[in-house]
TIBA-832700 format. One record per residue: residue in three letters; z, y, x of N, C-alpha, C, O in turn. Coordinates in steps of 0.1 Angstrom, whole numbers, plus 5000, padded with zeros to 4 digits. Example, Ala and Ser with C-alpha at 12.3 -4.5 7.8 and 13.67 -1.06 7.14 Angstrom:
BEGIN
ALA507849435132507849555123507849675132508549675142;SER507149785128507149895137507950005129508050115134;
END
This chain:
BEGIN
UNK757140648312758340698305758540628292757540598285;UNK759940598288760440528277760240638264760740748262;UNK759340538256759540618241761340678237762240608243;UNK761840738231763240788226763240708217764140628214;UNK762240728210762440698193762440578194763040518186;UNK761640478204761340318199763140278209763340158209;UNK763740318214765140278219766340348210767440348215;UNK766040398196766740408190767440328183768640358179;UNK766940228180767740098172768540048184769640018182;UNK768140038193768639948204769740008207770739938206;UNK769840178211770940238211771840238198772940188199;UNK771640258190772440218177773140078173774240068168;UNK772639978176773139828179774439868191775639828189;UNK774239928201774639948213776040008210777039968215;UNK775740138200776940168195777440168186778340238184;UNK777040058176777440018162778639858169779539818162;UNK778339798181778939698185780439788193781439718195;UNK780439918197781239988205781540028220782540058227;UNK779840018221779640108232779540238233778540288228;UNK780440318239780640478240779240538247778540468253;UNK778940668245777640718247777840758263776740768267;UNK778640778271777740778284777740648290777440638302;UNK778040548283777840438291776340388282775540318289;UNK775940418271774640388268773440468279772340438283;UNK774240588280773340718287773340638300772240648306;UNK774240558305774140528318772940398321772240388332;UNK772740308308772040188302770740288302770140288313;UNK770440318296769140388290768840538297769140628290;UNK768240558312768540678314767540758307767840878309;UNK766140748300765640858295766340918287766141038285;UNK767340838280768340908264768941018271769440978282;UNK769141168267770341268267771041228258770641168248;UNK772641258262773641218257773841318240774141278229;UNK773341478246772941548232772441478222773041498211;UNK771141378222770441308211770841238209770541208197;UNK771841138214772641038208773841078199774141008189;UNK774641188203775441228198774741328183775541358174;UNK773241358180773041408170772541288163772341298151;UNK772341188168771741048159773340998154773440938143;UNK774541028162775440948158776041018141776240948131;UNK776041208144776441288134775541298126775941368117;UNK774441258125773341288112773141178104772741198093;UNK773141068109773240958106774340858105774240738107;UNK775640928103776940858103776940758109777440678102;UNK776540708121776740598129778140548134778440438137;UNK779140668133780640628135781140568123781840468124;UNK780940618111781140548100780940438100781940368096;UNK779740368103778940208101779640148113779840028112;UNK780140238126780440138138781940088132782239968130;UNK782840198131783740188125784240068115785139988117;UNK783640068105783639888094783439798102784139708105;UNK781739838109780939718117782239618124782639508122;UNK782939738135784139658143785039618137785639518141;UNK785639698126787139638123786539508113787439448107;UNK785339468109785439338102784939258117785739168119;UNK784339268124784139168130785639138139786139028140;UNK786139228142787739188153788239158142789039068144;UNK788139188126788939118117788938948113789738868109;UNK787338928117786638788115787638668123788238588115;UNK787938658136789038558139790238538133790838428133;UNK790938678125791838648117791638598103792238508097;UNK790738648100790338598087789938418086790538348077;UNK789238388093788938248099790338188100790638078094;UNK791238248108792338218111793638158096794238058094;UNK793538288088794238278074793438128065794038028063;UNK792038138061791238078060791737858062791937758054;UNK791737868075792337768084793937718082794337598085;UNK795037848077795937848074796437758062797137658060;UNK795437858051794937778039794837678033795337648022;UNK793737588045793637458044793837348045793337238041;UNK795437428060796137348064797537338050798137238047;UNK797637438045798537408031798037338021798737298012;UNK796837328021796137248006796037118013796137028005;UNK795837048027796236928030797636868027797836758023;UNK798736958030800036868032800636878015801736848013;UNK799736948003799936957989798736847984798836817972;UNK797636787993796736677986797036557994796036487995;UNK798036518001798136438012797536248008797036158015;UNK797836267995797436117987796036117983795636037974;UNK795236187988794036157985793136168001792936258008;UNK792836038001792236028014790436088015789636108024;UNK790336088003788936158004788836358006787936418013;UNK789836398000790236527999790736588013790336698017;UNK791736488021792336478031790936498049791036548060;UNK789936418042788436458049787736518055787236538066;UNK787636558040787336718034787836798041787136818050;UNK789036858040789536958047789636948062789437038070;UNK790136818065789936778081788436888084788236998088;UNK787636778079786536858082786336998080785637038089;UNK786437078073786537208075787437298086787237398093;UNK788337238085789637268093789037278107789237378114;UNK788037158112787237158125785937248126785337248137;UNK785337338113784537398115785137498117784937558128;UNK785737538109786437718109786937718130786537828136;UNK787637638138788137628149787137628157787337688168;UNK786137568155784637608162783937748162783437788173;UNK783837818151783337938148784238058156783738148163;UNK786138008152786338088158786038078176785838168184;UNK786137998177786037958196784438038198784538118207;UNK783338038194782238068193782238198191781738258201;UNK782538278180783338398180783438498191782738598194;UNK784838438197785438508206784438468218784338548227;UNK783738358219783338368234781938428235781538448247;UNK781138468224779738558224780238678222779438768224;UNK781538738217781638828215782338938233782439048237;UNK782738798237782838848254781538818261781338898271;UNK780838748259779938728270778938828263777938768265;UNK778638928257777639028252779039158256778539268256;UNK780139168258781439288265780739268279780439368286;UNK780439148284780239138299778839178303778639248313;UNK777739148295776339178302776439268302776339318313;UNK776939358289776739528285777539588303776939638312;UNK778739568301779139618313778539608327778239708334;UNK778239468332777339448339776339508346776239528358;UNK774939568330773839628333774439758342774239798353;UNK775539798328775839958329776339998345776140088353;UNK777139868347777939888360776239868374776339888386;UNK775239808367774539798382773539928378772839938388;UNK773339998370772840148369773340218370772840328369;UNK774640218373775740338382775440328399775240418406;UNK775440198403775240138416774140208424774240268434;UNK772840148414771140208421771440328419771140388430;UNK772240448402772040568405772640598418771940668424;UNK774040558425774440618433773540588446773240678454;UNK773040468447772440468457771040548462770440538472;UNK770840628452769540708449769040768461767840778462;UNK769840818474769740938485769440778496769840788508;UNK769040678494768540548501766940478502766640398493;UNK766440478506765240398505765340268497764440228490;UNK766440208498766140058494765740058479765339938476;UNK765740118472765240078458763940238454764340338449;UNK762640208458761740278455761740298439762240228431;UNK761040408438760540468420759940368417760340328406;UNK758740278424758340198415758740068412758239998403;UNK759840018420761039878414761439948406761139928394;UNK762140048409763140088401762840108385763640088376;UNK761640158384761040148371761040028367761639998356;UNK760439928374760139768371761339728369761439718356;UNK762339698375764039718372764539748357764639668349;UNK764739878356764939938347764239828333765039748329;UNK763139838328762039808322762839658316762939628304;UNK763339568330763739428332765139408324765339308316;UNK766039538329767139538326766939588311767739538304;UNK766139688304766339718291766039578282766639548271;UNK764939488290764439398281765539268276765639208265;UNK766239288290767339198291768539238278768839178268;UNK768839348284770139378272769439358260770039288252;UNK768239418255767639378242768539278235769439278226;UNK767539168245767939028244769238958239769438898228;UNK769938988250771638998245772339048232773238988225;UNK771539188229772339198220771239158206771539188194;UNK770439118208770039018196770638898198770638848187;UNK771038818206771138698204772738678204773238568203;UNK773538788205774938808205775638898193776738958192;UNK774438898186774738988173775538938166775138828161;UNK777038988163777638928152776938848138777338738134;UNK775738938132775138918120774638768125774638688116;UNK774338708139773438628138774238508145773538408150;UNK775838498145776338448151776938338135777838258135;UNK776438348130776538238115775438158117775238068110;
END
């Protein structure tokens, strides 16, 4: 049996990025949905998810304005070919980040769903032989290790 308390951060990542709690409940089946929902109200976790999301879905626009910017301070420095560079070059980083951005910020929408959608699957398939208690543990174990993974390595904070 899975510690509660050591899948507490993991759940909190889980729903600080805006995963709703029965789909964490569906991810993590030792969690009751009751203890999530008192970690979320005791610990203002909707508060933090709340900022957490609206800057990061704010981050491509911002990048975007940003890019805007420096497309106006080119065609006001246009006589200076060293300045002209410069911003080129920036101009190509900001358009990288955002493309980078948007595409970790889907491909960590898709695992999440993924797991959640193949632990609806085994649960339903439960009244079956094909997936015994002891894969299914092994499984499970595989799949929490996995999403871990994901959402550390698809962490906004870590996407700079």
């Amino acid at each position: 049996m899975t510690d509660i308390k050591a899948l507490k951060p993991q759940i909190k990542t889980l729903f600080l990025s805006g995963t709703d709690v029965p789909e964490i409940c569906d991810s993590f089946r030792a969690v009751n949905p009751s203890t999530v929902y008192t970690w979320i109200r005791k610990e203002g976790w909707r508060e933090l998810r709340d900022k957490k999301l609206q800057s990061f879905n704010d981050s491509p626009e911002m990048l975007l304005q940003m890019l805007d910017t420096m497309i106006t301070g080119l065609g006001k420095q246009v006589n200076d070919p060293v300045q002209v560079a410069k911003i080129a070059d920036s101009i190509s980083k900001i358009v990288k980040s955002i493309k980078t951005l948007s595409k970790d910020k889907d491909r960590l929408g898709n695992v999440l769903f993924v797991i959640g959608e193949l632990g609806k699957h085994m649960n339903e398939q439960s009244n079956h032989v094909l997936f015994d208690e002891e894969f299914r543990s092994k499984f499970d174990k595989l799949l929490e290790s996995f999403q871990s993974k994901m959402i550390l390595k698809f962490n906004p904070k870590n996407l700079s």
